[in-house]
N, C-alpha and C positions, 0 to 999 in steps of 0.2 A: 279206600283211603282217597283215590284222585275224586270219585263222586263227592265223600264229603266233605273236601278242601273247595271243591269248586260250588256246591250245597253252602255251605258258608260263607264266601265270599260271595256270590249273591245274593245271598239276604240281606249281608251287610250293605251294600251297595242300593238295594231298592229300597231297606231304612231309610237309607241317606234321601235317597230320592221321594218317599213319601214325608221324610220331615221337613224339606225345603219346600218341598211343596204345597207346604200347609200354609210354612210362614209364608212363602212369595203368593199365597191367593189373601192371609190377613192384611200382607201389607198392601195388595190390589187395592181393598175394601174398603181398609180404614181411610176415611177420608177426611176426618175429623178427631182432634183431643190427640193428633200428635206433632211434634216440633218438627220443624224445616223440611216442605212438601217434598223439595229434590233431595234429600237425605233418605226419605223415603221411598222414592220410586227409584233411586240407585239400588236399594238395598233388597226393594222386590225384583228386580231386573239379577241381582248380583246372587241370588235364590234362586230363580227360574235358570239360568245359567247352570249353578250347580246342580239344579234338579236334570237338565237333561247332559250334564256329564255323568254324574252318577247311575246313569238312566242305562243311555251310550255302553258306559264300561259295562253295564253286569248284561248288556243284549251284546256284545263283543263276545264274553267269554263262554256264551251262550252257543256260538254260531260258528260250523267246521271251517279249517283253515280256508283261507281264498280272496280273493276279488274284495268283496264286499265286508269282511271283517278287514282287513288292511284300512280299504276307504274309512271304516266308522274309526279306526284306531287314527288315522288322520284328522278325522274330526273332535277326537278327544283331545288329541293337542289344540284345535280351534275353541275348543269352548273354554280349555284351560287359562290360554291366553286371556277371552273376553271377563272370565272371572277376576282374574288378576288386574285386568285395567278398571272393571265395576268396584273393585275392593279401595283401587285410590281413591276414585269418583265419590264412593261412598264416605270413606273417611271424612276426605275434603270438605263432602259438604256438610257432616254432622258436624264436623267443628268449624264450620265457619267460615272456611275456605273456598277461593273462587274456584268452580268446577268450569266457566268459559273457557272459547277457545285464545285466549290472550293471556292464561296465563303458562308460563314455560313448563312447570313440571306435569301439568296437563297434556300441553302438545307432548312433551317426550313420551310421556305413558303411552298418547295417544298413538304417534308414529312409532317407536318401538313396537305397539302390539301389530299393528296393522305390517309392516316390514316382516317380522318374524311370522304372523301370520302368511302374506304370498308365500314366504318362505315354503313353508310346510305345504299349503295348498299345490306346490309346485313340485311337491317332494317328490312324487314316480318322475319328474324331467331328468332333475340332476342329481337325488340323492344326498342332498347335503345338509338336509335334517336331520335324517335315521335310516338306519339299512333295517330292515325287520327280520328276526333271525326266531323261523318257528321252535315251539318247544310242545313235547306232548309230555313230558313227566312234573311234577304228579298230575298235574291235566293239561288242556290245552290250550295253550297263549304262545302272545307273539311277544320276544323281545324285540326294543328298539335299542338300538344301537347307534347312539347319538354323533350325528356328525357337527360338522362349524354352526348351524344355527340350533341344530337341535341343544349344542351349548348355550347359544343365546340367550333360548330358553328357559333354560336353567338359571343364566342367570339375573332376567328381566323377572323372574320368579320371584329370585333373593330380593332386588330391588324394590319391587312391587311391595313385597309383604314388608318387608322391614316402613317403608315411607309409608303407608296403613299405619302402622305400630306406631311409628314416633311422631303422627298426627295426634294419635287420640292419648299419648304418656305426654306429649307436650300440652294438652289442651286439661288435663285434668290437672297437672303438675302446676299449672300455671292457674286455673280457676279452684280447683278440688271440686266440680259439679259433680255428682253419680259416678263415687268414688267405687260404688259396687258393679253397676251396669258398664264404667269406664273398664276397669279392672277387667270384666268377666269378657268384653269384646279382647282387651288384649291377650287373653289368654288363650282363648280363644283360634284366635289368627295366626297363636304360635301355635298351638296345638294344630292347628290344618298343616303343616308341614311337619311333626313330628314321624308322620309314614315315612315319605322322604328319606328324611336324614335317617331315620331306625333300618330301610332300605342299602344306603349310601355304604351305612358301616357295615352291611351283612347281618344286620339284628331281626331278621325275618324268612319266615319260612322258606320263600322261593326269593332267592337274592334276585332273578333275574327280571321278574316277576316288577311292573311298575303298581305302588301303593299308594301314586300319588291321590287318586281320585276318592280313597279310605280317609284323608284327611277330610273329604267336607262332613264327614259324621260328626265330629269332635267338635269343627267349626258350626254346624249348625243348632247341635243341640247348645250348647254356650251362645249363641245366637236367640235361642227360644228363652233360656234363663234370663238374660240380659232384658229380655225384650218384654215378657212375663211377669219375671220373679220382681227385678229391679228398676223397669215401665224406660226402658230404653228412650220410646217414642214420645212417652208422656208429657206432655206439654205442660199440665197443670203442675205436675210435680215439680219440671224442671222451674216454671215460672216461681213456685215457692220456693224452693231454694235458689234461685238467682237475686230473686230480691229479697231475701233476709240476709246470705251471703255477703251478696255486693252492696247493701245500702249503707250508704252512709255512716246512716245515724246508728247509736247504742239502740240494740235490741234484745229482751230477755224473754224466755217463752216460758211461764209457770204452770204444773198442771191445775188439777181443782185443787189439791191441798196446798197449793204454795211452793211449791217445791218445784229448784231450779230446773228445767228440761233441756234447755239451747239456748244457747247465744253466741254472739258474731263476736268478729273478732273488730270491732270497736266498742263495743260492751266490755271486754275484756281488759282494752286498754284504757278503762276509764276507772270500771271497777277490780282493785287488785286481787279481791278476795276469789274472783271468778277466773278457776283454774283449773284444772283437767276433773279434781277431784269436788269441783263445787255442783255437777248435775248431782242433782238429788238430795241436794241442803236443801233448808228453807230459804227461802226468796228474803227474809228479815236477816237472815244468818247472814248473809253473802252482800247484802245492799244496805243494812243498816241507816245509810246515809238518804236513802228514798223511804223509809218505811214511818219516817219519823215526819211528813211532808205529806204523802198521801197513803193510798189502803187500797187492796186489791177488793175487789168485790167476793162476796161470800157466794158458794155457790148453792140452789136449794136442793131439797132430796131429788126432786123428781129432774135434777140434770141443767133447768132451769141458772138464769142467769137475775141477779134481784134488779128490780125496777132502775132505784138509784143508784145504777152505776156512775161512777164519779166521771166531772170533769178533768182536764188537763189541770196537774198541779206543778207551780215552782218549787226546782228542788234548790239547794244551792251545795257545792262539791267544793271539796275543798283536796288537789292533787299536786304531785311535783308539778303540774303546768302553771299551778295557782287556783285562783276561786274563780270556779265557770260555773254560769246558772243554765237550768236545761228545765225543758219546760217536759214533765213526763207524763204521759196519757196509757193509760188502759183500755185493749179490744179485747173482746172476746175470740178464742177460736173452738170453733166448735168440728164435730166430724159426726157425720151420718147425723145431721141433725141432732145432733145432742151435744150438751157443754164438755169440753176436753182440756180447755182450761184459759191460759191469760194470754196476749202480746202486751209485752211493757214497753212507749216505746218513747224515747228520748230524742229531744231536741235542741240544738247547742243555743241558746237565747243569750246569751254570753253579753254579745255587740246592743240587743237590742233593751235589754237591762241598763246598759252603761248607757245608751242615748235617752232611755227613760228616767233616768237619776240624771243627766244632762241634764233633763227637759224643764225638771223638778225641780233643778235649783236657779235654772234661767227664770221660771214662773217665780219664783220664791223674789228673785233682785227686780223682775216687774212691778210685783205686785209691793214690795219696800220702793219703788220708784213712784209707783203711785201715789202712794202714802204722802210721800216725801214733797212731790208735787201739789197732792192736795191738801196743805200744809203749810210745809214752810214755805213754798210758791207763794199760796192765797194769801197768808197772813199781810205779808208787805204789799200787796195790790189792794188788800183791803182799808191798809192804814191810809195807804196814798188815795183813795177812793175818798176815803173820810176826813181828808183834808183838804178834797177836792169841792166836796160837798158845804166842808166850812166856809171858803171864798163862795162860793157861786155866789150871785148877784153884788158882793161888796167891792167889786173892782171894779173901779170907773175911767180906770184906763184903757183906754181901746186895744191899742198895740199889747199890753199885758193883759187883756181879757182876752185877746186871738192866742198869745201865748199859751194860759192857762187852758183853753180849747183843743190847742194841739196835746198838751199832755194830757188832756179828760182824753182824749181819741188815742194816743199811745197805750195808756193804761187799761183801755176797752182793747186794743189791740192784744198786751200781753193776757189779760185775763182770757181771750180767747185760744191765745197759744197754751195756756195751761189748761183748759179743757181738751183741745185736742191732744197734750201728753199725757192725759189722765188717759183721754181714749184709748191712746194705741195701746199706753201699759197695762189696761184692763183688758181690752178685747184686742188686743192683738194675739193673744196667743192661740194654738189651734184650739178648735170647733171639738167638744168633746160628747158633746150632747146636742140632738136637733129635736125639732118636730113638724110636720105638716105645716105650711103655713101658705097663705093666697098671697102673692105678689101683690094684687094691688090695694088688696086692703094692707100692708106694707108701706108699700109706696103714700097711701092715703096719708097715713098715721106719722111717716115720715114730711108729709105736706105740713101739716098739720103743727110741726115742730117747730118749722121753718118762716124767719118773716117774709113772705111771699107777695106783697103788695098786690095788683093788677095781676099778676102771672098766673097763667092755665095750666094742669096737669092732665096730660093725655094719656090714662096708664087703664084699661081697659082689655086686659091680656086673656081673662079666666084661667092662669096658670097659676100653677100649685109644686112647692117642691122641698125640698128637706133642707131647714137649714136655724142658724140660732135666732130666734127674732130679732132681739135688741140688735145684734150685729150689722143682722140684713138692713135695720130699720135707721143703724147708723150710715152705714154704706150709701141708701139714698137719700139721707138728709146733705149729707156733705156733697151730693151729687146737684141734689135742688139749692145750696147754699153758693154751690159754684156757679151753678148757671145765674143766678139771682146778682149774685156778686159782678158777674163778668158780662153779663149780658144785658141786664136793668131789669126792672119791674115788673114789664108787660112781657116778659120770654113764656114760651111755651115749652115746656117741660113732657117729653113722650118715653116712657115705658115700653118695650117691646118684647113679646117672648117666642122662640123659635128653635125647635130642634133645643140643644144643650147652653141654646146661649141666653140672656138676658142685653138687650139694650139700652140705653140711656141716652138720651140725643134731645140739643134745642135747636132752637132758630134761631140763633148768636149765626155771627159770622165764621166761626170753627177757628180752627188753627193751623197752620201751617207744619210740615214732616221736623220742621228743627226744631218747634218747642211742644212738637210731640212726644217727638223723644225722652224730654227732660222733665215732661210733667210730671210724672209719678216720683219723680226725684224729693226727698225729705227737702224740706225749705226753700224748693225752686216756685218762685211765683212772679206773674208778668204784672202787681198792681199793687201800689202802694200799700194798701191796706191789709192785703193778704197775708196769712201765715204762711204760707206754700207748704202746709201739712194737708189737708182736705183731702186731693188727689192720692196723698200716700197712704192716707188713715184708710180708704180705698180700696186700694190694692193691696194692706194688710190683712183687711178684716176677709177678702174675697178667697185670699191665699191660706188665711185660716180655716178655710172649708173645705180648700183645697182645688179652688178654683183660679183661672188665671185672666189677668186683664188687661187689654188692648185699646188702646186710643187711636182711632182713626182719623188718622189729619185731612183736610180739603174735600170735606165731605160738603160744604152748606151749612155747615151747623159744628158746635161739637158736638163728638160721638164716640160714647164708650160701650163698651163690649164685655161680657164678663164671661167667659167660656168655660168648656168642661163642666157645665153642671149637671152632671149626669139624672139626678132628682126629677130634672124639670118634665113636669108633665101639662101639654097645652090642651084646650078644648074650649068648645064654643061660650057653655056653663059659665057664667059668672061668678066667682065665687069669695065672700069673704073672710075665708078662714079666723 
């Protein structure tokens, strides 16, 4: 009977020590495809530990009373402790928690273990761990007979293991990540004290008898499941479900026949039909309101996914929150290289529908303002034109023939402001279409529109960049009409291209920082004649491409800037698109 109690309890024990020691040489190894590196070398460190407690015990009950079994029984409290501080360590850092030495339930752990370790280390001085009280029936061990710190012990135990537990029940309670590998660690690390307590009550062969070191069998194999069965370390795993869990947006997972597999719980709260019992519907059952907008892809025999898998489609919802539009796109997921079935995944477009029906109906009162302008504007500029046209020459009063001259020049005045409101309300609005185009064949073509008497264009850039002709080609008419206007005849007109910017610069005397400021202003002009639209039509048409524009005051000249054109590409090539 005493050989085969003690036959038994060593095998149990070198189990223990050959299963720890399997996992603390995978977790050595593995150095890759698992989550949070100090989670893992806590957790090989908190294995290698139990490997030579387990180790310890069953060479203890091996070896006749004396000297040397006492000392290793002193060391099994030493390694007990280091296990219990490696099991916080461990926890803290699989969920996320700082393992440094700054934060406090660290230090405690830390100095608690360390304290009750000298303790023990010191135990043949003063005794105040455990008195050791030999036994030979049914074989031979030593009880410890726990004094002031060997209490400690005992209870930095409780401490330890419990703050383990309510890490990894708080961190799954609170995420729901590996709901199975979570679970099976906490069961785990209760079951490593089940000897213990089955000890404590006398629910064991030899009451006297410590069982503590029997618990890391329970703990280790629920260790191996966890780590194994449910990919503990798994990174990939965990990254899939972190991000379908926690993202945002509505997501639904179908396999190849359409039928619901998973979805999150903002899927949930969008679609009502998607409820405990909707895995395993049809994807049309359960979404009706997506199925009528787009179409999942069919899958082919051989696993295969069809060519024309669809684009992103608008759906439009209609929920207690109201009508939200969501913009919903189909991935494939596939497994071992083979098709497994769909990601549905949802986008709230909601804001950007509402600014695009904005956009819609600002374009719509433009494009009626144009109308309007070129219209009802023209008509009466034209009548007055044409009764401008009747006097000419029949007026032989001088003072009323300069009169008549000023309103021929008013009339040439507003007819040019109504070209320029025709501009802004056709092409002011954004750029929705571009193409390749050569700057200075642009800028030529904008010459070319322009009365330009005596004046030079300096535009020799070979830059090329994305943007709407006519627009670009308004942009520098109004640029060469400004300088024409403001500077006379013989101005010299320069083009310049560099990095993201475009130039514009003469040989006028420039302007000064205060009516730099206000040039681009809708109707601010320094000269009689002027609309003080030109500048703005400008900085319309520039911002419609979605570029931005600077007048640089006291340069020698005026000088504008058209920046952020990302498009622009310079080089030696001349070219005239």
């Amino acid at each position: 009977m005493q050989l085969t109690t003690l036959f038994g309890y060593v095998s149990i024990l070198a189990l223990t020590a050959a299963v720890c020691a399997g996992l603390a040489v995978w977790a050595r190894r593995t150095d890759s495809g698992v989550v949070d590196g100090s989670a893992r070398r806590y957790f090989g460190l908190l294995l290698g530990v139990n490997t030579a407690w387990a180790a310890t015990t069953a060479v203890t009950l091996l070896l006749p009373l004396g000297t040397v079994r006492i000392a290793l029984v002193h060391i099994q409290d030493l390694l007990a402790l280091g296990a219990l501080l490696l099991w916080v360590l461990f926890t803290r850092a699989y969920t996320g928690r700082s393992t440094g030495p700054r934060s406090p339930p660290v230090v405690a752990a830390m100095i608690g273990a360390v304290a009750l370790g000298i303790g023990v280390a010191t135990n043949p001085i003063h005794g105040l761990a455990w008195t050791p009280i030999p036994h030979t029936s049914p074989f031979v061990f030593v009880e410890m007979a726990r004094g002031p710190i060997g209490g400690g012990i005992i209870a930095y135990s409780g401490v330890a293991a419990a703050a383990g537990i309510y890490y990894l029940l708080d961190e799954f309670l609170t995420t729901r990540y590996r709901p199975a590998a979570a679970g099976t660690v906490v069961v785990s690390g209760v079951a490593a004290y089940v000897p213990t307590a089955l000890s404590t009550v006398g629910l064991v062969p030899v009451r006297e008898f410590s069982y503590s070191a029997f618990g890391i069998l329970p703990f280790a194999l629920g260790m191996a499941i966890a780590t194994y069965r449910f990919g503990l370390f798994d990174v990939e795993r965990l990254a899939q479900e972190t991000l379908f869990r926690d993202i945002g947006d509505p997501s639904i997972v179908v396999d190849t026949d359409r039928r619901v597999v998973d979805f999150n719980r903002a899927a949930a709260d969008l679609f009502p039909e998607l409820d405990a019992e909707a895995r395993g519907e049809p994807f049309e059952a359960v979404c009706p309101a997506v199925t009528d907008a787009m179409s999942i892809p069919a899958t082919s025999t051989d696993g295969g996914v069809r060519p024309d898998e669809p684009e992103a489609a608008e759906v439009t919802i209609e929920s207690d929150r109201g009508v939200e539009h969501y913009s919903a796109g189909v991935s494939s997921v596939t497994a071992g290289g083979r098709q497994a079935g769909y990601a549905v995944l949802f986008r709230d477009v909601t804001d950007i529908v509402g600014y695009r029906e904005e956009l819609e109906r600002q374009n719509e009162q433009l494009d009626a303002f144009a109308s309007a302008v070129g219209h009802d504007l023209r008509n009466p500029i034209n009548v007055a034109r044409g009764y401008l046209q009747a006097v000419d020459g029949e007026i032989e009063d001088e003072a009323v023939a300069a009169d008549i001259d000023e309103v021929r020049s008013v009339v040439g005045r507003m007819d040019q402001i109504v070209d320029d409101l025709r501009t802004l309300a056709k092409h002011g609005q954004t750029v929705e279409q571009v193409e390749r185009v050569g700057l200075d064949a642009v800028a030529k073509d904008a010459w070319g529109t322009v009365e330009t008497g005596d004046a030079t264009l300096d535009a020799d850039t070979g830059a090329v960049l994305d943007a709407d002709r006519s627009r670009l080609r308004s942009i520098l008419e109004n640029l060469v009409r400004n300088a024409v206007d403001h500077v006379g005849p013989e101005v010299t007109v320069t083009v310049e291209a560099t990095d993201d910017r475009i130039v514009v610069a003469d040989d006028g005397p420039g302007i000064d920082e205060a009516t730099a400021d206000r040039a681009l202003e809708y109707g601010y002009t320094t000269s009689n004649e002027g609309t003080g639209l030109g500048l703005a039509i400008v900085e319309t048409m520039a911002e419609a491409h979605g570029w931005t524009v600077e007048i640089v005051p006291d340069t020698g000249g005026f000088r504008l800037v058209v920046s952020e054109v990302t498009s622009l590409e310079t080089s030696d090539a001349r070219t005239g698109i």
